[in-house]
N, C-alpha and C positions, 0 to 999 in steps of 0.2 A: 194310366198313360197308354196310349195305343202303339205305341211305338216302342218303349219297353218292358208292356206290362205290369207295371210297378202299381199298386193300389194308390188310390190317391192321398192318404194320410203320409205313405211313404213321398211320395214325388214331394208333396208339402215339405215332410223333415228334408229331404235331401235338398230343396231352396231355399230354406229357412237357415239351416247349418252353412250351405257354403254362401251363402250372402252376411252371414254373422261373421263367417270368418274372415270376408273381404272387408266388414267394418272395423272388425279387429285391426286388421294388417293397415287397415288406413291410420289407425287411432296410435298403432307403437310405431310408424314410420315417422309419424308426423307429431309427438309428445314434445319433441324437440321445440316447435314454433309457439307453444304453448307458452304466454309469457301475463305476466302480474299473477300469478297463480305462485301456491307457495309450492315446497318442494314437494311434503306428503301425499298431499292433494293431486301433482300428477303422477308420484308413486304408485297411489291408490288407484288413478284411472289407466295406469301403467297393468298392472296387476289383475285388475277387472277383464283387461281386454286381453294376456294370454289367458286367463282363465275361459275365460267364455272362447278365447279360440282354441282351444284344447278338449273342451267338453262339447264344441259342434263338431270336429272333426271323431273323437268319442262316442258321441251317438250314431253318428254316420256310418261308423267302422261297424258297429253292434249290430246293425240293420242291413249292411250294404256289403259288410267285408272290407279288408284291406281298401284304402282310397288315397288319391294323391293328398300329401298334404300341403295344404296353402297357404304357407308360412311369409308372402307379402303382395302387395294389393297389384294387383293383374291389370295391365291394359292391353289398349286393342294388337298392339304392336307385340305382348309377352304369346309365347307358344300355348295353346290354350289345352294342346292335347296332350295331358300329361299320364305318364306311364300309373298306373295302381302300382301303391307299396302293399306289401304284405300284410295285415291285422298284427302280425310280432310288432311288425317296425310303424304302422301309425299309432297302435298302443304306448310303445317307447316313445316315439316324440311327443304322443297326449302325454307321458306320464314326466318327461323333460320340461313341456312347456306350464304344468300345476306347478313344478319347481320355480320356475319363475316369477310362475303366478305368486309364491310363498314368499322367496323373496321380495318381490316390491312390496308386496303386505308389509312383511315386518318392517320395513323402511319406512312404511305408511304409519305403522302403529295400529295397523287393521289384522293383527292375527285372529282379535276377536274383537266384532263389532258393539256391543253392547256390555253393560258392568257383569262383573264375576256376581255366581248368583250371593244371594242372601247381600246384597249390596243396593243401592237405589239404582235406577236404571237397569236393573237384570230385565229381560224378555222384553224393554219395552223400548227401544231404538227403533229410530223408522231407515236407521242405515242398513236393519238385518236382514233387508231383502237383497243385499248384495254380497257374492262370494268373499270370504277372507281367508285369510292363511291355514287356519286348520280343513276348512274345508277344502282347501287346495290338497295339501297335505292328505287327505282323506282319501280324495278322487284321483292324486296318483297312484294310492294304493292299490285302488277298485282297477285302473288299469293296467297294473302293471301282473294281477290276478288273471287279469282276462288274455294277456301279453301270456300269461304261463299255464295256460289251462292246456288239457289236451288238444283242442283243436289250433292252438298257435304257438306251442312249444318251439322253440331255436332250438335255445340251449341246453334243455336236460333240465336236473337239479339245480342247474346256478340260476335259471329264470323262476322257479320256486322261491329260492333264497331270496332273491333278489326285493321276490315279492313280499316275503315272510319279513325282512327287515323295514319296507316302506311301511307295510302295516304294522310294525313295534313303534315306528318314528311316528306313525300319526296318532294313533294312540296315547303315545305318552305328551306330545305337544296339545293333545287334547285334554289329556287332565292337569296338563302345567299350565291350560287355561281356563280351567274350572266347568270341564263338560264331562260329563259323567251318562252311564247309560240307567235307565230307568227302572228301578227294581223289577224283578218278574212280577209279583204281586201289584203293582201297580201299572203293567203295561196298560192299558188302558186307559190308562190319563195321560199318554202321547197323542192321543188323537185330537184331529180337528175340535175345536169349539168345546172340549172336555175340561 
């Protein structure tokens, strides 16, 4: 970009992120009008869309620093120039809105998209291309790490803790849904096509 320097893979995520988040904010303003659909079903696309608006705002932060966040969909008439939050405080609201994200999951009955392994259906749902509950649960913990790292410290020790307990909760909601990590011995059959 000539205008602020930004490489163009970056200008890309930074359009890509806040246009996902605008679809977001269009998709939970407007779940309400959604009708002959059953409950889970807009739980699920309830869920989907804080997730993914928490994880554009997330990558943006990672790349960009603190950024406003756009928690509902913008027209021509809303104030477009909005002040930057800090990396603490958009990290907390990503790691607020994976909560939500988790919540509507389990309402969906999407904590986990496909069967518990050694069951029929393990790895082979065409639903697992979309976020559920443990990985909500996952990716508030990854931010709320980032939220306490030395360069976006607030609060001391309690933004540690804080982080130390998200990652105990996703953790164990992850083996309470049959996800386990891969022996060292056999890292190498995590890979692609292996």
């Amino acid at each position: 970009c000539s205008f602020c320097g930004a490489r163009r893979s970056e200008v890309e995520i930074m359009f890509q992120g806040a246009n996902g988040a605008s679809i977001c904010n269009k998709c939970i303003e407007n779940i309400g009008r959604v009708q002959n659909v059953k409950q889970e079903n807009k739980d699920d696309l309830l869920g989907q869309a804080y997730f993914v608006r928490a994880y554009a705002h997330f990558t943006l932060c990672r790349i960009f620093g603190g950024m406003p966040y756009l928690d509902k969909a913008l027209d021509e008439n809303d104030e477009w120039d909005m002040a930057r939050l800090t990396a603490w405080e958009t990290y907390s609201r990503c790691a607020e809105d994976f909560d939500r994200a988790y919540e509507c999951f389990v309402s969906a009955g999407k904590v986990r998209r496909d069967a518990a392994p050694g069951t029929e259906g393990h790895l082979t749902s065409s639903d697992m291309a979309y976020p559920n509950g443990v990985a909500a649960k996952a990716m508030k913990a990854r931010a709320l790490l980032y939220a306490a790292s030395k360069l976006n410290n607030l609060h001391g020790q309690s933004d540690w803790e804080d982080a130390a307990e998200a990652c105990g909760e996703a953790i164990r909601i992850a083996e309470e849904y049959g996800y386990d990590l891969v022996p060292g011995s056999e890292w190498s059959s995590n890979f692609w096509g292996a």
